[in-house]
C-alpha positions in Angstrom: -40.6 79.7 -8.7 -37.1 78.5 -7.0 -34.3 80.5 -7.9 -31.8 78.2 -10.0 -28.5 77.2 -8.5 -25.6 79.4 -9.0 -22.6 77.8 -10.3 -20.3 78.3 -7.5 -23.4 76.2 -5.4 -23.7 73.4 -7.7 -20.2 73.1 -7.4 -19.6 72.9 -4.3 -22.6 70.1 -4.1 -21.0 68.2 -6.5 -18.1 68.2 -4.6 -19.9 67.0 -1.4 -21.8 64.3 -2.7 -18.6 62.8 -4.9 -16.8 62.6 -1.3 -19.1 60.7 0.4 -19.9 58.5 -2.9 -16.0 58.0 -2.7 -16.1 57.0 0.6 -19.5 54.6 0.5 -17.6 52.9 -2.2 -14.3 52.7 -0.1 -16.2 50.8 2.9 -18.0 48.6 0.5 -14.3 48.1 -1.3 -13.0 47.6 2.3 -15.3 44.9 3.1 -15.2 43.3 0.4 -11.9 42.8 0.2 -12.1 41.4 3.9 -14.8 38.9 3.2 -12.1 37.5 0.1 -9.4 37.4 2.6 -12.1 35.4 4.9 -12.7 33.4 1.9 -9.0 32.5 1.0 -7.6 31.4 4.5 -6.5 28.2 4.5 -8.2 25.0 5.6 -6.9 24.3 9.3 -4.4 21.3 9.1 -5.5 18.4 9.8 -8.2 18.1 6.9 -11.5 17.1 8.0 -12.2 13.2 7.3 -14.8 10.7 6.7 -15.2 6.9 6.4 -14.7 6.3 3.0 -15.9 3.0 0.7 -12.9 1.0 0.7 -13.6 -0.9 -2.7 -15.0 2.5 -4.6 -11.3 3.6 -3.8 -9.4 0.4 -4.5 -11.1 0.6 -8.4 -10.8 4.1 -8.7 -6.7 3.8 -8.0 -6.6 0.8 -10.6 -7.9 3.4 -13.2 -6.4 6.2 -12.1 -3.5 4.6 -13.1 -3.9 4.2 -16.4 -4.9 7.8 -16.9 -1.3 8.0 -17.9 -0.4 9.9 -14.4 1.0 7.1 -12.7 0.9 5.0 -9.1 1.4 8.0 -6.5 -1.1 10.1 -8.4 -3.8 6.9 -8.9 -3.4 6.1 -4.8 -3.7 10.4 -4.1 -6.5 10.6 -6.8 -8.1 7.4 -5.2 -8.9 9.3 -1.6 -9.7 12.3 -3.0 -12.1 11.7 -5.0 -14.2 9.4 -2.4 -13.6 12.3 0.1 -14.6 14.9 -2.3 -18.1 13.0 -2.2 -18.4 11.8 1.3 -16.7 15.2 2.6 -16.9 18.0 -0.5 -14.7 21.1 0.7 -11.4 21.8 1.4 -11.2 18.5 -1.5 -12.7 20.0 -4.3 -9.9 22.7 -4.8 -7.4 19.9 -4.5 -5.4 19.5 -7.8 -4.6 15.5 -7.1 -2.0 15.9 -10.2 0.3 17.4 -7.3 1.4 13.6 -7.1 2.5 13.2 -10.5 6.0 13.2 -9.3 5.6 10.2 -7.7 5.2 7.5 -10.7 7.7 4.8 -11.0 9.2 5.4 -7.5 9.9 9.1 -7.9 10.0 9.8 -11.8 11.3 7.0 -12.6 14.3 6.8 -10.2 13.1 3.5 -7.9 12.8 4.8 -4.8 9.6 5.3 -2.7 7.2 3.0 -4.5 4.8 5.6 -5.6 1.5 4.2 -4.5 2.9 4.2 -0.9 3.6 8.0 -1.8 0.4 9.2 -2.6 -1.4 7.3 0.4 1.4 8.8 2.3 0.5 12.0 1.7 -3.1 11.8 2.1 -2.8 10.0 5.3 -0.7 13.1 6.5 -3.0 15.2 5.4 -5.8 14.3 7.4 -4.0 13.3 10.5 -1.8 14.9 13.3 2.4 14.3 12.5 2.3 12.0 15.7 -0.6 10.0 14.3 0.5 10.0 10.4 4.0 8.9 11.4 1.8 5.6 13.4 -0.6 5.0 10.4 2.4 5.3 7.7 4.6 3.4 9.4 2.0 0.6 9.5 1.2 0.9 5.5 5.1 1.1 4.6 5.5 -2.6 6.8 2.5 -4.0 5.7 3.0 -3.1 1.9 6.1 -5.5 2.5 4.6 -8.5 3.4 1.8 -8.5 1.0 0.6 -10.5 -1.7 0.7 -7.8 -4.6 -1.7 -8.1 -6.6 -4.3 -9.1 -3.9 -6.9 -11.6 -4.2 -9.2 -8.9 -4.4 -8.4 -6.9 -7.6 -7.3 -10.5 -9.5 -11.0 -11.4 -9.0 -12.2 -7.7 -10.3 -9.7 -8.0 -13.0 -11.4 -11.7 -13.7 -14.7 -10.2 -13.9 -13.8 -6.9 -15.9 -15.0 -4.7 -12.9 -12.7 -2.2 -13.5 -13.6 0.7 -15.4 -10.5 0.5 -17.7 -10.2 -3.3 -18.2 -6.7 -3.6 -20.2 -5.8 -7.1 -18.9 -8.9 -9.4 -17.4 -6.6 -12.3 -16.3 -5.2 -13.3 -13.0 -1.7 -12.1 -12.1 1.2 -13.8 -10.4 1.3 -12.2 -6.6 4.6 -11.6 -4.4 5.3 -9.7 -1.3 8.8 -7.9 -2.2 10.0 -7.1 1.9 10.5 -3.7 0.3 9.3 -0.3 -0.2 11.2 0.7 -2.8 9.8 0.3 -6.1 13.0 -0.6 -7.4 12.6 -3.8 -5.9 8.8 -4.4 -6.0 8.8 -4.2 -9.0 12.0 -5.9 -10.2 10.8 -9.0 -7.5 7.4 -9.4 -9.5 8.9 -9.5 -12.6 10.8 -12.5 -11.2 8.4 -14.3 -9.9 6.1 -13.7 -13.1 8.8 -13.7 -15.6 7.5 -11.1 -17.3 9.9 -8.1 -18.3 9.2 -4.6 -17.0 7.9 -3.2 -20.1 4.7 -5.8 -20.4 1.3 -4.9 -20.0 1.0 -7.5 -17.2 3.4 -5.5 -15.2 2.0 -2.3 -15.9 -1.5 -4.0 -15.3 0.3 -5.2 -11.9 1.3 -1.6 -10.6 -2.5 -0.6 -11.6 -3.6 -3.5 -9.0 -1.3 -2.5 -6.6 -1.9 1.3 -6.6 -5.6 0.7 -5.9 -4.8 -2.1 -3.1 -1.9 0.2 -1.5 -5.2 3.2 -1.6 -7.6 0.4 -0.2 -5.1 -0.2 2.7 -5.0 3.3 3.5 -8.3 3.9 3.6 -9.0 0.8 5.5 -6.0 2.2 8.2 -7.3 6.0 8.2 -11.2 4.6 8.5 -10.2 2.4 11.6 -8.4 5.6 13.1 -11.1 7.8 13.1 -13.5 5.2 14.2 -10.8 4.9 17.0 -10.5 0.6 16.3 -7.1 1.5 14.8 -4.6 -1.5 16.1 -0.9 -2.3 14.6 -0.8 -5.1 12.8 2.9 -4.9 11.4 5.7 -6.5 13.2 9.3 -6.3 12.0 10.3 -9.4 10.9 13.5 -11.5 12.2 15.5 -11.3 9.2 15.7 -7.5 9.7 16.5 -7.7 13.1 19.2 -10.2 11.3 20.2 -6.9 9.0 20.2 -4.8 12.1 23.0 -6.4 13.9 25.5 -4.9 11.0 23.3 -1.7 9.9 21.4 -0.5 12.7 22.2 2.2 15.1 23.9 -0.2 17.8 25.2 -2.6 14.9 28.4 -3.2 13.8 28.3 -1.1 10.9 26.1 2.2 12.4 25.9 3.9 9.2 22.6 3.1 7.7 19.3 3.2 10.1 16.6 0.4 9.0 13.7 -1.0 8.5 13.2 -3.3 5.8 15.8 -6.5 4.4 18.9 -5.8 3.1 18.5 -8.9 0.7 17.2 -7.3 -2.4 19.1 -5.1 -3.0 23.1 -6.7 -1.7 21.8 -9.9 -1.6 22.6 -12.7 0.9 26.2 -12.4 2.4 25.3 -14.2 6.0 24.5 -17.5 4.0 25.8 -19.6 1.4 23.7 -21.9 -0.3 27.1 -24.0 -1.7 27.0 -27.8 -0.4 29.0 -30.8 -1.4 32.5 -31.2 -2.7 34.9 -28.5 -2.0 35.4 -26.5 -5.1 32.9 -28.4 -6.8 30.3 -26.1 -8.8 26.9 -26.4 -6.2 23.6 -26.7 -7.6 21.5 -23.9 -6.7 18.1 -24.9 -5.7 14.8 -23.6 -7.0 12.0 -22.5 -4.6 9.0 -25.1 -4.8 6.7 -26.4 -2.2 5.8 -30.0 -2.8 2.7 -31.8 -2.7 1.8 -33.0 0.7 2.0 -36.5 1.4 0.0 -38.5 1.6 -3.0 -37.2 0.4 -5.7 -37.7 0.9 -4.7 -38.2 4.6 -6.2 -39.0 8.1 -4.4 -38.4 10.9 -1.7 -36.4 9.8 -0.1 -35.1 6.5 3.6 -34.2 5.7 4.5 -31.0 4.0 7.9 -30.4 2.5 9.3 -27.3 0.9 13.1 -25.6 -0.5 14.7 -22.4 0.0 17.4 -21.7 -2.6 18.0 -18.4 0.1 17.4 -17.5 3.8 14.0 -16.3 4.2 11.5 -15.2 6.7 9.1 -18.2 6.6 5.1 -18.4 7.4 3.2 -21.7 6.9 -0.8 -21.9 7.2 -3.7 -24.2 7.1 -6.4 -22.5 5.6 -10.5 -23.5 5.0 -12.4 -22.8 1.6 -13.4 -19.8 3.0 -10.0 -18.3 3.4 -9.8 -18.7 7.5 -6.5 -19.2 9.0 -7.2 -23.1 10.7 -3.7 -23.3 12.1 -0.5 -21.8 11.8 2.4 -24.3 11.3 5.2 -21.8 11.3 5.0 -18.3 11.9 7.7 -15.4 10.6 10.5 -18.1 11.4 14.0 -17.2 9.7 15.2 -20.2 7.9 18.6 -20.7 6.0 18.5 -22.1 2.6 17.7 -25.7 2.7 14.1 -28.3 2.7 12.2 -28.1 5.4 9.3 -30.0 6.4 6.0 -29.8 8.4 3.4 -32.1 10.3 0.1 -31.4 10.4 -1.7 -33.5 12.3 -5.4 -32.0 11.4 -5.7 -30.3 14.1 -7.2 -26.3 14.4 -5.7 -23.9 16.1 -8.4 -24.4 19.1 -6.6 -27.8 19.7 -9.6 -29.6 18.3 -9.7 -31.7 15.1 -11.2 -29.9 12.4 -14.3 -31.1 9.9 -13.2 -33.7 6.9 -12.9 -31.6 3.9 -10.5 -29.6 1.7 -7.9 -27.3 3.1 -5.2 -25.0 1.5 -1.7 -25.1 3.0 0.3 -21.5 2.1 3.6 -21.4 2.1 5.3 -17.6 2.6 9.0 -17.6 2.4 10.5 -13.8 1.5 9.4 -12.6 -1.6 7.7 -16.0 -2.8 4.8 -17.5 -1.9 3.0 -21.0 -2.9 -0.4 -22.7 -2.1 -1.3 -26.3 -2.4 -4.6 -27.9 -2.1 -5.2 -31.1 0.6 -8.0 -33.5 1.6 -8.5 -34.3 5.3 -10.8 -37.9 5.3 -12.6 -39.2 8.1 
């Protein structure tokens, strides 16, 4: 039979194997607390991208909207959530309420319209500063020539394709020549007559925040595809504003890129005619029928600017195709104006008998009338 151990050896056993135990536990305490390190590094700026479905976004901004977090957030939310499917990680630790800020041009204050902020961000997110300074600069000019709401989410709002469907009627549309939500929104609310509190503006900004996301990711999916091209050219009347405001103008205190108009209002032009001292009538924006109609050869379009505007004038088929362009981003005083066509396309070639759109663009306003070419 083994002789028992002697206190003073079980001791001193104990004491060895507690050591090592120690230190086993301090490697596996050491390595574990690498691999978390590992774990917790942060995604390499830029963020990895992937085509995303343009319309899945421009629906899910519209509704995340009205989740009662506002425009930036509903444009942020938008583009994460299509890249959390079509990409997963980093995205699926991204807390999109970071954005929240953003609504109603910056808490409220006007300024950046928030929708623009949100896409912004995304857009800088998953691109290089060189890049995301190209592709924002492209959203912020386009945003102000636009047709808010687009064609595209009047007809889902027409057909209830939204998944929060608040207002299912179309919506008066306006480009503002502004990013600031200040005027976008103030500009709409002309142009509908609706005041700022209604659900139809409300209903408006939802449109727009899921057309401003729809733009980005139609700009970010044509980068990565490498078919991105500018579309956006500064329009005369800011060269106009330039002269006074730019850095080589007259007044080189303010560096710019959209109108002046909205917000100081026209002091190049005056729309006051007739008798000296005599009280002007100020003229209401229309575009006329054209005459005559129908017509064969040629037609006569007429239409008045109460203000100096950056004017475009097109021809367009049922189908929406530009036919010809009668005048293109041409500054024009305050005044009527009018325009030939003489039914020909922009190939120089007389186009098929039928019924075309003529779309007037003048600033913030826009009208469409409906013709009838005979043979």
């Amino acid at each position: 039979m083994e002789n028992p151990l002697s206190r003073k050896e079980f001791l001193h056993d104990a004491t060895k194997y507690t050591l090592g135990v120690a230190a086993g536990v301090g490697v596996v305490s050491a390595l574990t607390a690498e691999q978390s390190l590992a774990k917790t590094v942060a995604t390499p700026w830029p963020w990895p991208y992937a085509a995303l479905d343009i319309e899945k976004v421009r629906k899910t901004g519209h509704d995340a909207y009205w989740s009662g977090k506002g425009c930036s957030y509903g444009a942020f939310h938008a583009l994460v959530t299509e890249l959390r499917t079509v990409v997963g990680d980093p995205y699926n630790d991204l807390p999109t309420e970071l954005m929240i800020y953003g609504h109603g041009g910056t808490v409220g204050w006007g300024t950046l319209c928030g929708a623009l902020n949100g896409a912004s961000a995304l857009i800088s997110l998953v691109c290089t500063k060189e890049r995301a300074d190209i592709i924002v600069n492209e959203i912020l000019g386009l945003y102000t020539g636009t047709l808010f709401p687009t064609d595209i989410s009047n007809q889902y709002g027409l057909d209830s394709a939204y998944a929060d469907n608040r207002y299912t009627q179309t919506l008066a549309q306006n480009s503002c020549g502004s990013v600031l939500c200040h005027v976008s929104v103030t500009e709409w609310c002309k142009v509908a007559a609706t005041a700022v509190g209604d659900l139809k503006r409300k209903e408006r900004c939802a449109r727009l925040t899921g057309d401003v996301a729809a733009m980005a990711a139609s700009l970010l999916n044509n980068e990565f595809q490498g078919t991105f091209a500018t579309q956006y050219a500064s329009p005369e009347s800011v060269a106009i504003c330039g002269t006074c405001h730019g850095a080589t103008g007259t007044i080189p205190r303010t560096a710019v890129k959209m109108e002046c108009v909205q917000c100081h209002g026209n002091m190049h032009n005056s729309i006051a005619t007739g008798i000296a001292g005599a009280a002007a009538a100020i003229p209401t924006f229309r575009m006329e029928q054209n005459y005559p109609n129908p017509f064969n050869p040629e037609t006569r379009i007429e239409f008045v600017l109460p203000e100096a505007a950056s004017v475009s004038l097109g021809i367009y088929d049922l189908n929406g195709r530009l036919v010809r362009e009668l005048v293109s981003a041409e500054h024009h005083g305050p005044g009527t104006f009018e325009r030939t066509w003489n039914g020909m396309g922009s190939d120089g070639k007389r186009v098929a008998s039928g019924i075309y759109f003529a779309r007037l663009q003048a600033g913030n306003r826009a009208a469409t009338i409906k013709m009838s070419l005979m043979k």
